[in-house]
N, C-alpha and C positions, 0 to 999 in steps of 0.2 A: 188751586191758584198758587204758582210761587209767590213766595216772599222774601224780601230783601230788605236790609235794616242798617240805616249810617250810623254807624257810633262814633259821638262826636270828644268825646273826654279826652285827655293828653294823654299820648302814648303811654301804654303799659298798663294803664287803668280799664284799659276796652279787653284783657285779653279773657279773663274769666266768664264775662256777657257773654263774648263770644263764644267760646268753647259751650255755652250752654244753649243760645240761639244753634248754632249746629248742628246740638245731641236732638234738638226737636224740630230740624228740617226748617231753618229758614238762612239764609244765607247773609253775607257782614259783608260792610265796606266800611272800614276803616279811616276817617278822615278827622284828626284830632282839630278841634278850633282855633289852639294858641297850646304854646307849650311853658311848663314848668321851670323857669331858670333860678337858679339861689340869688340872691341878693350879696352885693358886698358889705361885707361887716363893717359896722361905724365905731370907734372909741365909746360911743354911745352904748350900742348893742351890747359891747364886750360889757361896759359898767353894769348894766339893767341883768346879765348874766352873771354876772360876780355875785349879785346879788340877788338871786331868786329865794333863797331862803326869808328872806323879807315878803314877800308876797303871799297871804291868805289861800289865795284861787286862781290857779294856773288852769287857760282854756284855749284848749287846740278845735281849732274849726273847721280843719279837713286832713286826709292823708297826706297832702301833700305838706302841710305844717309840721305834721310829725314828722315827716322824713328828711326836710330843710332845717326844722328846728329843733330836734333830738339830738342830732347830728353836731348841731351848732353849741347847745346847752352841756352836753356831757361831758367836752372840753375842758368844763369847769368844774364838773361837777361828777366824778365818777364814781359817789355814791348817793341819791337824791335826796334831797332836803325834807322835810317833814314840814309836806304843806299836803293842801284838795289840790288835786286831777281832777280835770274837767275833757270832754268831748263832747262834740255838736251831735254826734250821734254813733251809731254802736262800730260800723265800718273803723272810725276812728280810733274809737275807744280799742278795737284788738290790734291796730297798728302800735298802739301806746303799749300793750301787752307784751310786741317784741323787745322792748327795751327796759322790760321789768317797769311799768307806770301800770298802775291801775288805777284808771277812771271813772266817774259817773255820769251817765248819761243820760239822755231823756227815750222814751220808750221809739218815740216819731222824732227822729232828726230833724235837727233845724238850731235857730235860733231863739223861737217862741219856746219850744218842748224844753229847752235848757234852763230859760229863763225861769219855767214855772218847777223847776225844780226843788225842794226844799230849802236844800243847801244855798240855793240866791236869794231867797226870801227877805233876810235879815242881814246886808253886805253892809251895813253902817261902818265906815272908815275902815272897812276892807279894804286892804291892797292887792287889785286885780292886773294876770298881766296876759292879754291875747295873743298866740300866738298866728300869725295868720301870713297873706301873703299883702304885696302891695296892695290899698285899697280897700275894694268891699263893703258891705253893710254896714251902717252904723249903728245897727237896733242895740247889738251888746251894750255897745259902750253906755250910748246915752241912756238906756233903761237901767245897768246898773249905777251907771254916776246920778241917775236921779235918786233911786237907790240909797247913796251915801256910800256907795263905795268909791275909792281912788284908783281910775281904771287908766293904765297903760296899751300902746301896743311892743311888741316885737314883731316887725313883719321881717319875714325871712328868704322869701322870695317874691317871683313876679309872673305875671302870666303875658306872654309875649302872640297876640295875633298869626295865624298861619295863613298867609294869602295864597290860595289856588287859581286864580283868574278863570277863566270859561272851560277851567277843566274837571270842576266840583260838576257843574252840570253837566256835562259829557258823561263824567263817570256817572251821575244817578242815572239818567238815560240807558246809557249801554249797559247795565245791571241791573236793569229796572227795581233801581230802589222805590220803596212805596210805603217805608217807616224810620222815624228820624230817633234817637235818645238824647236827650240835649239836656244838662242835670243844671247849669250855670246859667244865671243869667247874662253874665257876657259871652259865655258860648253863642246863647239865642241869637244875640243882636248881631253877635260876626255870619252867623248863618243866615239870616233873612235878611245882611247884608249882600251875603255871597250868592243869592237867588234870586231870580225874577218873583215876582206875585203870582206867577203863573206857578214856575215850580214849587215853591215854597204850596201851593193849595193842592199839590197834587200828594203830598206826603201826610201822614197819622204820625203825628209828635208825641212822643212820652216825654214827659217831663216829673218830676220826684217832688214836687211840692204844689199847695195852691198857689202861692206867689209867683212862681215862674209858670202856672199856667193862667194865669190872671195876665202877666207881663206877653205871656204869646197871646192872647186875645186881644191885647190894646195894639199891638203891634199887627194887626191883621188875618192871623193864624186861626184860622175854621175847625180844624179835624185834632182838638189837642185833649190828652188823657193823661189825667192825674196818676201814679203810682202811689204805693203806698211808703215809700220813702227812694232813698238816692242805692241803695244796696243790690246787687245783683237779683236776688231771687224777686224779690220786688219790683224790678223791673222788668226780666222774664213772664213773670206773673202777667202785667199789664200787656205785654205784647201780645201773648198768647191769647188772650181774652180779645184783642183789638183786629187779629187773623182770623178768630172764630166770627166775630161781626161779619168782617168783609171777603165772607165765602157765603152769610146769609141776603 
């Protein structure tokens, strides 16, 4: 049975899956949900960067943080302060690597795996500063400000919707896609936006956490598989297991 697998991440993120989906004979369609754009910088943002040497626990929560806000920070700073690095999980954490940052992480990406980390255990009037994009979860914040620590954001960009009209389903159709990778929760919602009930049940969703496989359940989604975290082999991994099912 062919297989064929949407990957739905912002451009440039999908090309390594891909290259690995390929080496083991299953075929990609590329179709990012929303794209990565920088944020403009406020008097604000510049002040909160003047000032990172103030800050305890600096925590980046995805690649794309690192790459809108490294960028941003080192402007100021083009020898790093002597504070904790932080990443949400390991993916992050070797982005942070290119720019000489070395972080801690938690073994299973997320935001709970970071939380339970040592190092947040005892944040009492720590100064924490996330870096992230528009929006998002609020679990950091409020568990470390209950915590006792004093938690900022720096958000650094923004994630902008990609609307295909009736031509996402054309494409699954005529490619016979029949496997989704959907790592975001607002990926999820713009995609079972972008389908009927009909299509959306004819696809095996990976998704990199229980929380976004929880959220494709209450959302209607039948056929969905946990990974064992957001990282390329990990997701491979889950596909390949999900091709072996649906050939028995």
């Amino acid at each position: 049975m062919s297989h064929c697998a949407l990957l739905t991440r912002p451009s440039g993120d999908n090309d390594r899956l891909a290259h690995l989906l390929k080496q083991s004979g299953i075929r990609c369609l590329e179709r990012p949900m929303f794209e990565i754009r920088p944020t403009e910088i406020t008097a604000a943002q510049k002040t909160q960067a003047m000032s990172l040497n103030q800050f305890g626990h600096i925590i980046f929560v995805s690649k794309n943080a690192v790459h809108c806000g490294v960028k941003f920070l080192e402007q100021y700073w083009p020898q790093w302060p002597q504070v904790e690095w932080f990443a949400v999980g390991n993916a992050t954490a070797k982005e942070l690597e290119l720019f000489d940052i070395r972080a801690s992480y938690p073994q299973k990406a997320g935001s709970e795996g970071l939380l339970d980390l040592p190092q947040m255990k005892d944040v009492t009037n720590c100064k924490v500063m996330i870096v992230r994009g528009h929006g998002g979860r609020e679990l950091l914040s409020t568990e470390l400000s209950d915590r006792g620590a004093k938690v900022s954001y720096l958000e650094v960009y923004e994630r902008v919707e990609i609307e295909y009209g009736e031509e996402l389903a054309s494409d699954l159709f005529d490619l016979g896609v029949n496997l989704a990778v959907v790592t975001s929760a607002q990926g999820l919602r713009h995609l079972i936006a972008s389908l009927s009930t009909l299509e959306i049940g004819t696809l095996h969703l990976v998704v990199p956490s229980r929380r976004i496989a929880l959220l494709a359940g209450q959302l209607g989604c039948t056929r969905v598989f946990e990974a064992d975290g957001a990282d390329d082999e990990s997701l491979l991994q889950s596909i390949l297991k999900i091709t072996l099912l649906m050939q028995t």
